[in-house]
Structures are given as structure tokens and as C-alpha cells.
gemmi code that builds the backbone of each chain (N, CA, C; Angstrom):
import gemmi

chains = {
    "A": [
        ("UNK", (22.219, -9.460, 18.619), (22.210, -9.304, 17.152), (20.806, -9.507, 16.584)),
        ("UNK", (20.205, -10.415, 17.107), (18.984, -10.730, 16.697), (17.580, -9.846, 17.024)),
        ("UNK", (18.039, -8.886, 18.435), (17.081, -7.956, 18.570), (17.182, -7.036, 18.051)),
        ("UNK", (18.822, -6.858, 17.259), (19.044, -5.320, 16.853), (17.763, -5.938, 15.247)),
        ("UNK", (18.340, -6.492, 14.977), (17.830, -7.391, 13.897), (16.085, -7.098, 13.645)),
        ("UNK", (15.782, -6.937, 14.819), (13.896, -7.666, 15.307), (13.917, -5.764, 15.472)),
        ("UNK", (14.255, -4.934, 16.239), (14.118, -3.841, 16.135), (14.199, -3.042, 14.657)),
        ("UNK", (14.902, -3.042, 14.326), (15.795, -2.673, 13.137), (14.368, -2.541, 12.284)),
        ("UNK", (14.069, -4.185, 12.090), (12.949, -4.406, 11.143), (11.466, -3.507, 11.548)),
        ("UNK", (11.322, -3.755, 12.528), (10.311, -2.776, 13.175), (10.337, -1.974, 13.052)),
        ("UNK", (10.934, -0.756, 12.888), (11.236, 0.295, 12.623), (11.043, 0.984, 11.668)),
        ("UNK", (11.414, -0.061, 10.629), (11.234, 0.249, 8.678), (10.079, -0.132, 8.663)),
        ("UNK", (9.620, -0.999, 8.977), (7.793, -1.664, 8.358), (7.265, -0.657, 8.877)),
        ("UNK", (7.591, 0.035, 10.316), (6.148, 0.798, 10.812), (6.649, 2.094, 9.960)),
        ("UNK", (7.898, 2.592, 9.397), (7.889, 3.817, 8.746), (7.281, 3.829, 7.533)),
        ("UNK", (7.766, 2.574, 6.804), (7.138, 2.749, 5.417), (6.213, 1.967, 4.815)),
        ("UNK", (5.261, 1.212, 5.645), (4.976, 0.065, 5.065), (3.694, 0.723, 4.682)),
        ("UNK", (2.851, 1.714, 5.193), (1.741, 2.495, 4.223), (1.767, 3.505, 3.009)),
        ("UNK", (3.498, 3.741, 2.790), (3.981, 3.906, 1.562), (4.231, 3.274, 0.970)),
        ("UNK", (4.575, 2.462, 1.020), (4.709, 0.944, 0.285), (3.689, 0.550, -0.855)),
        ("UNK", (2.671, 0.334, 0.666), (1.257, -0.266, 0.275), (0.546, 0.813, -1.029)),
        ("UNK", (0.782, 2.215, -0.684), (0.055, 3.233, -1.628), (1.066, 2.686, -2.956)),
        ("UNK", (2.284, 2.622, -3.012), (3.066, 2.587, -4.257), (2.301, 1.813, -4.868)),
        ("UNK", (1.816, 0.291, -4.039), (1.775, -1.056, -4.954), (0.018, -0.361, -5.089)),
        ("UNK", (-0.844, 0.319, -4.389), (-1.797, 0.049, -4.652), (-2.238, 1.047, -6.060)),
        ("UNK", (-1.436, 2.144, -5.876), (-1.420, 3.027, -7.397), (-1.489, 2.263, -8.439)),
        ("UNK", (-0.433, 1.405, -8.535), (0.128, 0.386, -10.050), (-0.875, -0.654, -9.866)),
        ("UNK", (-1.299, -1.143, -9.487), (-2.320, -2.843, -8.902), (-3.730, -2.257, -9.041)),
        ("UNK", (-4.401, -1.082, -8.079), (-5.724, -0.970, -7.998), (-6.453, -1.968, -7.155)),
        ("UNK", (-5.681, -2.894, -6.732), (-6.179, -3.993, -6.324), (-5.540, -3.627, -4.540)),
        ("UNK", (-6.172, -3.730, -3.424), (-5.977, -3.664, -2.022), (-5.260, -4.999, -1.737)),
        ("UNK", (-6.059, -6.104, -2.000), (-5.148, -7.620, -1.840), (-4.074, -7.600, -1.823)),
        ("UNK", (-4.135, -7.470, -3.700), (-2.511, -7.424, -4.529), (-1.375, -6.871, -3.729)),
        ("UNK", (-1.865, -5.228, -3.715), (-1.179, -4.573, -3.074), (-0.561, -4.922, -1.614)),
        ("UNK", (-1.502, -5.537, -0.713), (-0.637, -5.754, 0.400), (0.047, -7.115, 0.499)),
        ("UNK", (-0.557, -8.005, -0.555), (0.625, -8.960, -0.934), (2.161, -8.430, -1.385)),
        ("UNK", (2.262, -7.899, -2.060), (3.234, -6.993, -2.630), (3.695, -6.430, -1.506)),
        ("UNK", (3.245, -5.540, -0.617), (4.109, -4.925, 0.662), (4.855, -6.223, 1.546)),
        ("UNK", (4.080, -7.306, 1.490), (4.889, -8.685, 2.260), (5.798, -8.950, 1.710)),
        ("UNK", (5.834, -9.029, 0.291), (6.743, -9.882, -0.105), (8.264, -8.641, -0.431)),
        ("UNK", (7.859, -7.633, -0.538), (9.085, -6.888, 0.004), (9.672, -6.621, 1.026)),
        ("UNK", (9.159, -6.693, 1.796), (9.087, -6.671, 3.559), (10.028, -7.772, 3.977)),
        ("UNK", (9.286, -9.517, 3.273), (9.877, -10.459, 3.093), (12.193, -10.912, 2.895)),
        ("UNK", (11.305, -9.911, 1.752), (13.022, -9.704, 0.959), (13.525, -8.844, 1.803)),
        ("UNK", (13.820, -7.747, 2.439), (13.964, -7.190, 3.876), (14.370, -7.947, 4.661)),
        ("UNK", (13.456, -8.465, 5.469), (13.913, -9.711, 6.611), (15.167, -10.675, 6.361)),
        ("UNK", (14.886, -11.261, 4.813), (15.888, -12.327, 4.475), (17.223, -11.939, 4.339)),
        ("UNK", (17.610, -10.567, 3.895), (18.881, -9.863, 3.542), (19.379, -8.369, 4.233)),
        ("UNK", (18.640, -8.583, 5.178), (18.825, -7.437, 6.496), (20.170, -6.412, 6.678)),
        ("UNK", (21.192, -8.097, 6.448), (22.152, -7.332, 6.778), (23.361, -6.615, 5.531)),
        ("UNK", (22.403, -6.665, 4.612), (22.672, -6.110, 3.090), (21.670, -4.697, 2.930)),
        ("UNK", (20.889, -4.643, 3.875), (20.326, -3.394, 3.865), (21.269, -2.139, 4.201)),
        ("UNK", (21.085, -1.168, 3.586), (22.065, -0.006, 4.085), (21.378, 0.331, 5.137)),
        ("UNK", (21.695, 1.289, 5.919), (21.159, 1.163, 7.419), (21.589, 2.564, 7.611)),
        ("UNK", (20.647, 3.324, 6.888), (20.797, 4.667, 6.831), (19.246, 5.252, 5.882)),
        ("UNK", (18.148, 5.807, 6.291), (16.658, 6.413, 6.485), (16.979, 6.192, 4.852)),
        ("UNK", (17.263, 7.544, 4.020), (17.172, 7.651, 2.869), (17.286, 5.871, 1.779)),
        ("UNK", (19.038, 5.599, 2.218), (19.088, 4.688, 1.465), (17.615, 3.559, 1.970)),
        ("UNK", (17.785, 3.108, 3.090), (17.322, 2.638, 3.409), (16.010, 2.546, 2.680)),
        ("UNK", (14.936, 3.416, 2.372), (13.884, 3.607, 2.045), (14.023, 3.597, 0.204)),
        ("UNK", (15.184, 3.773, -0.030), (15.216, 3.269, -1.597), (15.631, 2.283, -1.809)),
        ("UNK", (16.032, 1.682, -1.031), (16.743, 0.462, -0.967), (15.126, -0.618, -1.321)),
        ("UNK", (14.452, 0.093, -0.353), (12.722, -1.016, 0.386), (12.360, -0.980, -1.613)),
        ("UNK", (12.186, 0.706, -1.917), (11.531, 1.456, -3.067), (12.121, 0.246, -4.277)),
        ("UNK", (13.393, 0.278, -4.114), (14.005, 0.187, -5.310), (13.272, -1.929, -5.680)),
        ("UNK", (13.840, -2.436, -4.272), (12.774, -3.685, -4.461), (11.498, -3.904, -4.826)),
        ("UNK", (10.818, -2.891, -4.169), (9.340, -2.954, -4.544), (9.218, -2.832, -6.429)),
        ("UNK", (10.027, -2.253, -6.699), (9.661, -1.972, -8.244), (10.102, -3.151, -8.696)),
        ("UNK", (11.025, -3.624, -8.261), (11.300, -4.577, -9.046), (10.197, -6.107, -9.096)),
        ("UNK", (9.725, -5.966, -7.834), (8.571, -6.975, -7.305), (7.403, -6.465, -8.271)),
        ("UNK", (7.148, -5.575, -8.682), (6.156, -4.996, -9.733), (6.362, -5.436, -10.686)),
        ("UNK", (7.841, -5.311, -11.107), (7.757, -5.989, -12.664), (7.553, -7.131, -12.550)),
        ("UNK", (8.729, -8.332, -11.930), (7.863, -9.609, -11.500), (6.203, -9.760, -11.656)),
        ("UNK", (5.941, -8.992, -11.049), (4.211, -9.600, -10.629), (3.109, -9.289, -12.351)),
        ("UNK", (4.024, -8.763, -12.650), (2.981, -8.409, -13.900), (3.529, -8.950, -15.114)),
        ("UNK", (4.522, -9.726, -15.060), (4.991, -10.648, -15.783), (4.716, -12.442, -15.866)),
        ("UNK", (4.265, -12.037, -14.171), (3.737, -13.925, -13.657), (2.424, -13.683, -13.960)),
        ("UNK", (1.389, -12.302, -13.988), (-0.125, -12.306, -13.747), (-0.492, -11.710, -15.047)),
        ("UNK", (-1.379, -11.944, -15.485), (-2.385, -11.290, -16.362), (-3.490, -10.392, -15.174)),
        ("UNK", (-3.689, -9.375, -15.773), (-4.239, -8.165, -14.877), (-5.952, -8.907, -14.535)),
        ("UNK", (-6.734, -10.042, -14.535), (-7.439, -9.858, -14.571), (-8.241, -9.782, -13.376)),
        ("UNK", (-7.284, -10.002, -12.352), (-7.989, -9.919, -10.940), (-8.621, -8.945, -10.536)),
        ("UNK", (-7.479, -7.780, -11.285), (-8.069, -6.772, -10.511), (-9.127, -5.953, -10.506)),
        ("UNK", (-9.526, -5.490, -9.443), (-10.769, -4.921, -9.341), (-10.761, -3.412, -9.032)),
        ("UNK", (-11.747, -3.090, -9.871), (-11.542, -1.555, -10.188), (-11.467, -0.882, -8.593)),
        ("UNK", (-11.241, 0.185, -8.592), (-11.271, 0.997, -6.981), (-12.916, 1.197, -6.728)),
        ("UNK", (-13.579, 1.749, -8.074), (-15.135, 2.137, -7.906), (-16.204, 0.539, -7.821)),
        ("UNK", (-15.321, -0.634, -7.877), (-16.183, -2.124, -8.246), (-15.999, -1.933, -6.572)),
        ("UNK", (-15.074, -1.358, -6.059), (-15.405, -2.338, -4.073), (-16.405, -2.222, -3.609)),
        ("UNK", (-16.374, -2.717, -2.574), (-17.668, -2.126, -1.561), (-16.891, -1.488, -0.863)),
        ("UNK", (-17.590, -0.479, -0.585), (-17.013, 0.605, 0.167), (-17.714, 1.116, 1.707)),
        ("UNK", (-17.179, 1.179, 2.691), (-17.556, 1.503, 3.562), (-18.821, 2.522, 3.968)),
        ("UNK", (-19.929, 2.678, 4.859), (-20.863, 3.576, 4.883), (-20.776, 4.107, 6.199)),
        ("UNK", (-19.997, 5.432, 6.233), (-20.077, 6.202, 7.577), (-20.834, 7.239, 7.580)),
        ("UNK", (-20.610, 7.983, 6.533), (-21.529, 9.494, 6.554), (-22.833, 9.210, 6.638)),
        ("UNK", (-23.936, 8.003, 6.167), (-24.409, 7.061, 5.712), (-24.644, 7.324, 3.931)),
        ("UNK", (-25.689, 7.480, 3.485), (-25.940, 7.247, 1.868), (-25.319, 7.944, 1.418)),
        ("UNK", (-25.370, 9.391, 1.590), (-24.838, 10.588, 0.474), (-23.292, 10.881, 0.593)),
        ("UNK", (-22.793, 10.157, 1.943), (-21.407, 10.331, 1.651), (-20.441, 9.136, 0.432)),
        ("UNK", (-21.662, 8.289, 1.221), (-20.969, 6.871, 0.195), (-20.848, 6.981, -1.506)),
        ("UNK", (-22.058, 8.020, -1.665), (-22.368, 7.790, -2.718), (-21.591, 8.665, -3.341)),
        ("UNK", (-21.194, 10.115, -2.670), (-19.974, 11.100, -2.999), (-18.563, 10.449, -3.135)),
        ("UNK", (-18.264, 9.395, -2.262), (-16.658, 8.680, -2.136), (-17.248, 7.690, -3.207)),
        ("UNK", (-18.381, 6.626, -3.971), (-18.229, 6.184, -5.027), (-17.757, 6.967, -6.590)),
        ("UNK", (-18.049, 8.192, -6.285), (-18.003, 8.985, -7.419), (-16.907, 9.476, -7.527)),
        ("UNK", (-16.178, 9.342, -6.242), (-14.541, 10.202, -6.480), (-14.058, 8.917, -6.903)),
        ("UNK", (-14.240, 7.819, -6.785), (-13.396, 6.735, -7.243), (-13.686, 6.743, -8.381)),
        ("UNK", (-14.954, 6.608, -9.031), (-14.246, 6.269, -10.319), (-14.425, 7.000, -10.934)),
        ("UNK", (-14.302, 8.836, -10.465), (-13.103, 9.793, -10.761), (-12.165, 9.755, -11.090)),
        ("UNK", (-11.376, 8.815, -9.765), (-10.158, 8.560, -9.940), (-9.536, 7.614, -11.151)),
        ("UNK", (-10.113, 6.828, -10.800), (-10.440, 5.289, -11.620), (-10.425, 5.984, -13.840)),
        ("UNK", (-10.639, 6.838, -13.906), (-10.613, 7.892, -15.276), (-9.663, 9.040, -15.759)),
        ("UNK", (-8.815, 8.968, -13.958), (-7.330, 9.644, -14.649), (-6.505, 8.870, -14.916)),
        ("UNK", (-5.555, 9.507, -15.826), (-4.414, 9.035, -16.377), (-3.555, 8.181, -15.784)),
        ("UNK", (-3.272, 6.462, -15.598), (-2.692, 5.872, -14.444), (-1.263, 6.682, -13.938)),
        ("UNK", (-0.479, 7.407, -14.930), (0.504, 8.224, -13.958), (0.114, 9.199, -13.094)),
        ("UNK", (-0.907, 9.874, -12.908), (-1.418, 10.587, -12.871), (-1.929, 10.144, -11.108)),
        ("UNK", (-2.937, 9.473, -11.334), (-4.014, 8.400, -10.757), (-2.781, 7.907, -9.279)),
        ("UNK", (-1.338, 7.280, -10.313), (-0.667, 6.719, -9.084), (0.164, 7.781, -8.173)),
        ("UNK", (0.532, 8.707, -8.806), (1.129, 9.951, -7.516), (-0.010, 10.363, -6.745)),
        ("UNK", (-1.161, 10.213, -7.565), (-2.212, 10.986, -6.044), (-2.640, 9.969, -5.311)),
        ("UNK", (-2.349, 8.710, -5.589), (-2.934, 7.390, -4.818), (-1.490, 7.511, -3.743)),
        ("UNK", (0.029, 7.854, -3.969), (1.153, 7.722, -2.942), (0.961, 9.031, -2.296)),
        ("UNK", (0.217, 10.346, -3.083), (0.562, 11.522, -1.797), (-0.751, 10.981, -1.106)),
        ("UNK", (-1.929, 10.668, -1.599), (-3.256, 10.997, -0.673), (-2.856, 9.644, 0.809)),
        ("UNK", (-3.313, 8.366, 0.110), (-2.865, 6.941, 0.813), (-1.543, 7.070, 1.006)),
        ("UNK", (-0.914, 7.173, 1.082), (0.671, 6.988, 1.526), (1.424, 8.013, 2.202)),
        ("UNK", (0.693, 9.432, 1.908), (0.768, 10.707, 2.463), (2.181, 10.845, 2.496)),
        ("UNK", (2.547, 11.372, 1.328), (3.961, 11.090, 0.672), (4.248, 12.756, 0.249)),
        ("UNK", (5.112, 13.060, 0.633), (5.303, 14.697, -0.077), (6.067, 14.517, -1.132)),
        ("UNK", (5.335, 15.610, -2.194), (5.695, 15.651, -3.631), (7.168, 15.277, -4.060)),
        ("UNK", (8.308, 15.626, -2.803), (9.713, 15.759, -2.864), (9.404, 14.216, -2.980)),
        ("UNK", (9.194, 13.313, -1.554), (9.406, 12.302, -1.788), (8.860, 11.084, -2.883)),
        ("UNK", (7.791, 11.566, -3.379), (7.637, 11.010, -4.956), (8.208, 10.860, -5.806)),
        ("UNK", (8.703, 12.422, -5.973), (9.610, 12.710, -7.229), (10.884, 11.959, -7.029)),
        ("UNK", (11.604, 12.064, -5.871), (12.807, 11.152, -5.475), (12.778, 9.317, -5.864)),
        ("UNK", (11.321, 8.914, -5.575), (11.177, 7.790, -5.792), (10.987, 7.228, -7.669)),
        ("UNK", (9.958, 8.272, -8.078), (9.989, 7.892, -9.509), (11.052, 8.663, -10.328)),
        ("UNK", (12.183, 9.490, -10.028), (13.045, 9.658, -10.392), (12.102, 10.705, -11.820)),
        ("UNK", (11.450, 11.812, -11.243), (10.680, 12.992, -11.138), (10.850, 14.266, -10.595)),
        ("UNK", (10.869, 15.422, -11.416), (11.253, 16.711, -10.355), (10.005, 16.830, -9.390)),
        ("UNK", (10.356, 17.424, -8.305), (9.493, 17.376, -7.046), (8.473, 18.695, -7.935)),
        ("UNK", (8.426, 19.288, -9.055), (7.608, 20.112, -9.234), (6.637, 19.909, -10.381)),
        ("UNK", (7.211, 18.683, -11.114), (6.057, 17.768, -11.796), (5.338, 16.803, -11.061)),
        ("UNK", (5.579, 16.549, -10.101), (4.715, 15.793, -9.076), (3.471, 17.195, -8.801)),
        ("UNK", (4.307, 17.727, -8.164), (3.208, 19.229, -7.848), (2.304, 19.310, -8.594)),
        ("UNK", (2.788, 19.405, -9.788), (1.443, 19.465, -10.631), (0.838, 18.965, -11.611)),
        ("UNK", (1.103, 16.850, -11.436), (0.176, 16.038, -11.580), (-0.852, 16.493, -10.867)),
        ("UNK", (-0.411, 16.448, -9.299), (-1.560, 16.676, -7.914), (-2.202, 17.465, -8.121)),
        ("UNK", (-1.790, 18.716, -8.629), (-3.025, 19.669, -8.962), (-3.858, 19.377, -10.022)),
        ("UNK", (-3.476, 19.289, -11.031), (-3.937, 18.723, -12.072), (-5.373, 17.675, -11.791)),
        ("UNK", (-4.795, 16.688, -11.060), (-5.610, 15.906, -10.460), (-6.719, 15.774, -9.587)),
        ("UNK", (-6.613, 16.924, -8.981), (-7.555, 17.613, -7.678), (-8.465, 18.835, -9.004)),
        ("UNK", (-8.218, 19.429, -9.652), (-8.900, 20.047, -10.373), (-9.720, 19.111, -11.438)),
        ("UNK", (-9.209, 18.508, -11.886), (-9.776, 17.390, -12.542), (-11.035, 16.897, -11.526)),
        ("UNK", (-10.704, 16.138, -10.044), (-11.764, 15.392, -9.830), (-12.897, 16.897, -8.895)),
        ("UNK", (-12.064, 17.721, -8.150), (-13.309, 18.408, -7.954), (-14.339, 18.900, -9.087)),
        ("UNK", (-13.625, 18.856, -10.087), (-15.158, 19.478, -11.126), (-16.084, 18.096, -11.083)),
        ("UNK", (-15.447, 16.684, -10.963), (-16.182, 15.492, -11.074), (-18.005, 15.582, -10.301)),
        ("UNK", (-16.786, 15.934, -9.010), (-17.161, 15.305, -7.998), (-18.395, 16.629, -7.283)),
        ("UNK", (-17.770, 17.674, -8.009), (-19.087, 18.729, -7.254), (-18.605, 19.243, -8.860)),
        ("UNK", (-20.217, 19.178, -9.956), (-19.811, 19.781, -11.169), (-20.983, 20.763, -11.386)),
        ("UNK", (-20.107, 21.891, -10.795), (-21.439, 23.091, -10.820), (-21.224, 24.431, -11.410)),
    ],
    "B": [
        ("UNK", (-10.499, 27.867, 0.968), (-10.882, 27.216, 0.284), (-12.551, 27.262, 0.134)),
        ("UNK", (-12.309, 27.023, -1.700), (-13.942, 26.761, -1.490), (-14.563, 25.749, -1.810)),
        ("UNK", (-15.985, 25.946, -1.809), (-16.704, 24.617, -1.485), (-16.496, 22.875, -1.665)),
        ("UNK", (-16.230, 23.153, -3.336), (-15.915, 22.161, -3.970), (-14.773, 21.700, -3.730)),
        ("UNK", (-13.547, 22.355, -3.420), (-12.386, 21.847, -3.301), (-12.488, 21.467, -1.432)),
        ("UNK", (-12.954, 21.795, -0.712), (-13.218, 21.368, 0.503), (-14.163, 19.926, 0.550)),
        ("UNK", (-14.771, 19.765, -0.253), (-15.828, 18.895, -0.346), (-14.574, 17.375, -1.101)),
        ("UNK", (-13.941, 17.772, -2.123), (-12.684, 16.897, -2.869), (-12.185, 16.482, -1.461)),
        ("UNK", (-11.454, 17.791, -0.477), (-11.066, 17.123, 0.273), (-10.963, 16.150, 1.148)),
        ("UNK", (-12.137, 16.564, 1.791), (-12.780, 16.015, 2.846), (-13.068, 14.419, 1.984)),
        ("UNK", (-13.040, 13.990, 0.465), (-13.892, 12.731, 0.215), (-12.393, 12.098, -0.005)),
        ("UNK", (-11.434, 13.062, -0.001), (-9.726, 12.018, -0.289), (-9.808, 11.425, 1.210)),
        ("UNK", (-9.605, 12.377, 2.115), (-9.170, 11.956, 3.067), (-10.302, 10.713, 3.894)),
        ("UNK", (-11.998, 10.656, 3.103), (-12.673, 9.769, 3.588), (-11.824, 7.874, 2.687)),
        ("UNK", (-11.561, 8.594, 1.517), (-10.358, 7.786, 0.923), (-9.504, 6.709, 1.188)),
        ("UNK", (-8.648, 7.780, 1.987), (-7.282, 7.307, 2.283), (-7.533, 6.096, 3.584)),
        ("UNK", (-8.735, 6.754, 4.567), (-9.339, 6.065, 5.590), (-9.816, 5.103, 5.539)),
        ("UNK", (-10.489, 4.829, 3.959), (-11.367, 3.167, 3.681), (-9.880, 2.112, 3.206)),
        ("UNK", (-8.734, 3.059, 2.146), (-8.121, 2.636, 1.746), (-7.090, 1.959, 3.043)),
        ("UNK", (-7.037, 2.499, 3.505), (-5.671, 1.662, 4.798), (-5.769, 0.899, 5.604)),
        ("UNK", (-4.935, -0.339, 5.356), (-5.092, -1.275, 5.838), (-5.662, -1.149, 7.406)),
        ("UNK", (-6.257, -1.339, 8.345), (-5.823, -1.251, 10.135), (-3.900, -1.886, 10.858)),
        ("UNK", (-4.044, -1.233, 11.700), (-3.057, -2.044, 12.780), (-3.383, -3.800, 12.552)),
        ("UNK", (-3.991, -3.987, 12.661), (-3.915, -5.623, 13.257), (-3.570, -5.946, 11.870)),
        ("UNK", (-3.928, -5.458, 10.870), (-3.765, -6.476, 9.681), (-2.443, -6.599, 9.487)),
        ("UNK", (-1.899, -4.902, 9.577), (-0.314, -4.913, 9.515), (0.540, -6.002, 10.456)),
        ("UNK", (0.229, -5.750, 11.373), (0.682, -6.715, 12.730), (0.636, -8.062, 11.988)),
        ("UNK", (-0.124, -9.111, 11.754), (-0.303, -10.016, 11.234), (0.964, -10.671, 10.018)),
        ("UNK", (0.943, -9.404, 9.046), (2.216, -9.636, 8.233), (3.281, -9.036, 8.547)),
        ("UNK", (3.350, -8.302, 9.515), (4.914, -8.609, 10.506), (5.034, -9.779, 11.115)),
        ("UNK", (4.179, -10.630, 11.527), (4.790, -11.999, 12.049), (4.887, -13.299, 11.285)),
        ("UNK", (4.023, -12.818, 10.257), (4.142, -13.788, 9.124), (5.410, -13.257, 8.880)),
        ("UNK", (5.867, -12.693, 8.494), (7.306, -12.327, 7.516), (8.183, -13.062, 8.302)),
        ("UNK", (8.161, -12.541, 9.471), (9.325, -12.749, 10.646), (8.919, -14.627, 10.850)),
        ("UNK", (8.485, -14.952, 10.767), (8.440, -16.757, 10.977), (8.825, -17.227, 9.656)),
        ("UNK", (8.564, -16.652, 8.464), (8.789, -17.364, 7.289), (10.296, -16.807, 7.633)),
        ("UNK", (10.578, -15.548, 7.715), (11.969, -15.254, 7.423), (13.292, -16.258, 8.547)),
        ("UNK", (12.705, -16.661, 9.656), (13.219, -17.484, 10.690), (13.412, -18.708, 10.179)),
        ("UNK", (13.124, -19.051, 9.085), (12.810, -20.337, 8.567), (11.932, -21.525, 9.381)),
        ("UNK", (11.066, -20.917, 10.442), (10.507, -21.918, 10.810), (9.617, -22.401, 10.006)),
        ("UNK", (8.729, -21.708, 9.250), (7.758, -22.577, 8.130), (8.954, -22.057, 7.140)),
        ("UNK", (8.862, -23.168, 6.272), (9.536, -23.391, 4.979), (8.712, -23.079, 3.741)),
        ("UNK", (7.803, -23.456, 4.045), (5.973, -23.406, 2.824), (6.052, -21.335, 2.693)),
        ("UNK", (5.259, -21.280, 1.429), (5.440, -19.844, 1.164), (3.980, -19.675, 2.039)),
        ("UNK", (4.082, -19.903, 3.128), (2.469, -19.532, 3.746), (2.688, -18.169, 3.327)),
        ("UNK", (1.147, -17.485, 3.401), (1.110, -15.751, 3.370), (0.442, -15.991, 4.995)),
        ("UNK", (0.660, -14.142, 5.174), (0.081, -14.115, 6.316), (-1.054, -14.022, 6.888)),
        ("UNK", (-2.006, -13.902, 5.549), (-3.904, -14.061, 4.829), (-4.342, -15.755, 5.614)),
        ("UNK", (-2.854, -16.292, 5.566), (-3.781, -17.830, 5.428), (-3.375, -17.958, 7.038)),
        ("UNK", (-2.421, -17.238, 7.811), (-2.552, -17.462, 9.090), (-3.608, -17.029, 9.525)),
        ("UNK", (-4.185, -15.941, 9.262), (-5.103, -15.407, 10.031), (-6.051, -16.388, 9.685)),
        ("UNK", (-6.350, -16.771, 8.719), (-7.626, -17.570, 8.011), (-7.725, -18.742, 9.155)),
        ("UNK", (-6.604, -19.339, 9.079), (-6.775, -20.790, 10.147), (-6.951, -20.129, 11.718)),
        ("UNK", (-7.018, -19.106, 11.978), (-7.324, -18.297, 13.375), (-6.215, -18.293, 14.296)),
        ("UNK", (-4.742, -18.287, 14.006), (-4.151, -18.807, 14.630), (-3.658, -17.590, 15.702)),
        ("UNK", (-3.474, -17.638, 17.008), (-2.783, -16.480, 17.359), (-1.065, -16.951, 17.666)),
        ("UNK", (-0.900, -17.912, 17.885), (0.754, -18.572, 18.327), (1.169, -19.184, 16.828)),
        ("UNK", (2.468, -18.551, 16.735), (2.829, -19.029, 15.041), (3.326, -20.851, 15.857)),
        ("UNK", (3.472, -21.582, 16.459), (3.584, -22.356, 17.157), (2.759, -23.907, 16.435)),
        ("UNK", (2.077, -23.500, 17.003), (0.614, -24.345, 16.304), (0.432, -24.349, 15.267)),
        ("UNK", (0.475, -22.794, 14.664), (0.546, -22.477, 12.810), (1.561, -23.643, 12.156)),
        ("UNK", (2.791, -23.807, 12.790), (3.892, -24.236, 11.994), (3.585, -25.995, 12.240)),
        ("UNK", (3.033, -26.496, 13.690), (3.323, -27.772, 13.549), (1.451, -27.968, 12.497)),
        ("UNK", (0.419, -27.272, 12.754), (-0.159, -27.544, 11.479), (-0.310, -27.923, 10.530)),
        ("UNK", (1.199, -26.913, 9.758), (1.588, -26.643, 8.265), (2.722, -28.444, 8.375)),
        ("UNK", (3.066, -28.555, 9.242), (4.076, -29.311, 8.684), (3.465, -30.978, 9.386)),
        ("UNK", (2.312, -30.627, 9.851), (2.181, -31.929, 9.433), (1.235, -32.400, 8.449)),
        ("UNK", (0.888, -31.088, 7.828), (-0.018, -31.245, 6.103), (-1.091, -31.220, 5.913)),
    ],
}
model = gemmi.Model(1)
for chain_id, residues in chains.items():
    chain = gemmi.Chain(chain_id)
    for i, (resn, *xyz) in enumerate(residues, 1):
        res = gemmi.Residue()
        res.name, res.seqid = resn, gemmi.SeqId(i, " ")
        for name, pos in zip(("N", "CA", "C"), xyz):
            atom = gemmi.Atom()
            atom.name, atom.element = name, gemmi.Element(name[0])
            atom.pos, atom.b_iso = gemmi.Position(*pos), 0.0
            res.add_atom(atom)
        chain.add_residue(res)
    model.add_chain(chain)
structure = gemmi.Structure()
structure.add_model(model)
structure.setup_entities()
């Protein structure tokens, strides 16, 4: 019972737990926050396992439907001031200068759309979430998701190469 | 595709790559969850502060925590 238990759980964290993380990090902006937030749903998971429906879909709205609710919580216990913009991080240097300096500029690109906007392209890009499954989650037609995303990609390519 | 929208691309997907967590970090709060959820630590440890104290055996983590 306890391995179905230990499997079971394994299973869901490794399916959804970088959708998760994109949900909380859309609404938060904050990487910390956000993967605090994926624990403590994860958490609630573990503790009531066997109240989980145990079937992909539910299952994954089941994770969804907690996580939102852990959102409202968290922004009811916190005043926003932790958080830190996406364009304030330090950001990694691979390309070396001119890429960094291209991925600072898409952030706070990003960081200047509309937060509904901002958070479906933070769950399709980071969370690599198809439009269906967005729309299913924010209770959205899968074809207004479509075209936030476009919207959004036209928006930051003029940003980001404005020629 | 052209330039610009290849260039968008290519800087999401440099993105998504800075943005995600690694394996190990994930790993880390799978065993945090799973020890808090076991009730062996009782304390709301996170799984930030296991790693912090270096611990690799939740073992040690717990008689640590509980003796204060």
C-alpha cells in the first residue's frame, strides 16, 4: 500500500510539477515563491492521497484546483513585496553578453504585458502547456488562450527585435 | 519563419531554460514532502532548509530538528 502510495506520488510530481511551478510562477513572478507553492501543494497531495481521484485528468485538476486555492491563501497571508521582478534577477550568461542582454530585454518585455496575458505565456512557454490545457485549467476556450499567445509573441517580438 | 520571430523564439526557449528549476532541486522537495508527509519531522521544515543544513539522509535531518 505504501509503495503503491510512494509510486503513485512519483508519478504526479514528475508529470506535473513543472506545470505547477509555471502556474505559481505566472501569478508570483517570484521563482522562490513559486516553488514554495509547488511544495506545499505537492504537500497537500501526499497528506490526502487517498482522496485523490486516481485518474490523469481529474487527477491533474484535482493538483490545479489546490494550487489555486494555495494562491489565494498566499496572497492573503503576504503583501506582494518580495517579489522580484523577472527582469530584477540575475540571469544566467551562456550565449555570453549579447545573448544575456537579448533574454534581459525579453523579460522585461514580458514583465509589461498584461498579467493575464504575461501568465498563459509564462504556463505554455515554462510549463509547456498546450493552449487546450490552459484553457481547461483557467476555465478559458482553448482559442482565447491561442490568441493571448499570439498576441503576446507579436507584442514581444517587435520588443525584442524593433525594426 | 522570420527573423524576428525566430530570434523571440530562440530567447523563450533560452527562458524557459534559466526559468526551470534542475532535477536535484526537484528531487530535494520530493523528499522533503515525503518525510514531512510521514510525519517524521513534525516542524513545517521546507525542503530549502534541508538542503541548507547539507543534509543527504533525512535521518540526521530529523534527529537535528528535534533535538532543537
Amino acid at each position: 500500500m505504501e509503495k503503491d502510495k510512494g509510486e503513485r506520488f512519483d508519478r504526479t510530481f514528475g508529470a506535473y510539477r513543472v506545470q505547477i511551478y509555471a502556474f505559481f510562477l505566472g501569478r508570483t513572478r517570484c521563482r522562490e515563491e513559486a516553488l514554495d507553492l509547488v511544495q506545499e501543494t505537492y504537500a497537500r497531495m501526499w497528506r490526502s492521497i487517498e482522496r485523490v481521484p486516481n485518474e490523469d485528468r481529474a487527477e491533474r485538476l484535482w493538483l490545479f484546483r489546490t494550487a489555486k486555492n494555495l494562491l489565494t491563501d498566499h496572497y492573503r497571508r503576504t503583501v506582494r513585496k518580495s517579489s522580484i521582478s523577472l527582469a530584477e534577477k540575475e540571469l544566467p550568461v551562456r550565449g555570453g553578453a549579447e545573448e544575456s542582454l537579448d533574454l534581459r530585454c525579453l523579460l522585461e518585455a514580458i514583465g509589461r504585458l498584461p498579467a493575464p496575458r504575461r501568465e498563459i505565456l509564462t504556463m505554455s512557454v515554462v510549463g509547456q502547456m498546450s493552449s487546450d490545457e490552459i484553457g481547461e485549467l483557467l476555465n478559458r476556450p482553448a482559442g482565447t488562450i491561442r490568441y493571448e499567445l499570439s498576441k503576446a509573441r507579436e507584442e514581444l517580438a517587435k520588443e525584442v527585435d524593433p525594426r | 519563419m522570420n527573423e524576428p520571430r525566430l530570434k523571440l523564439e530562440q530567447l523563450l526557449e533560452a527562458w524557459r531554460v534559466s526559468e526551470t528549476p534542475g532535477e536535484a532541486r526537484f528531487s530535494q522537495m520530493k523528499r522533503s514532502i515525503q518525510i514531512r508527509g510521514d510525519g517524521t519531522i513534525e516542524s513545517p521544515i521546507w525542503w530549502k532548509e534541508i538542503a541548507r543544513l547539507g543534509a543527504v539522509q533525512p535521518i540526521p535531518v530529523c534527529w537535528m530538528l528535534t533535538r532543537g
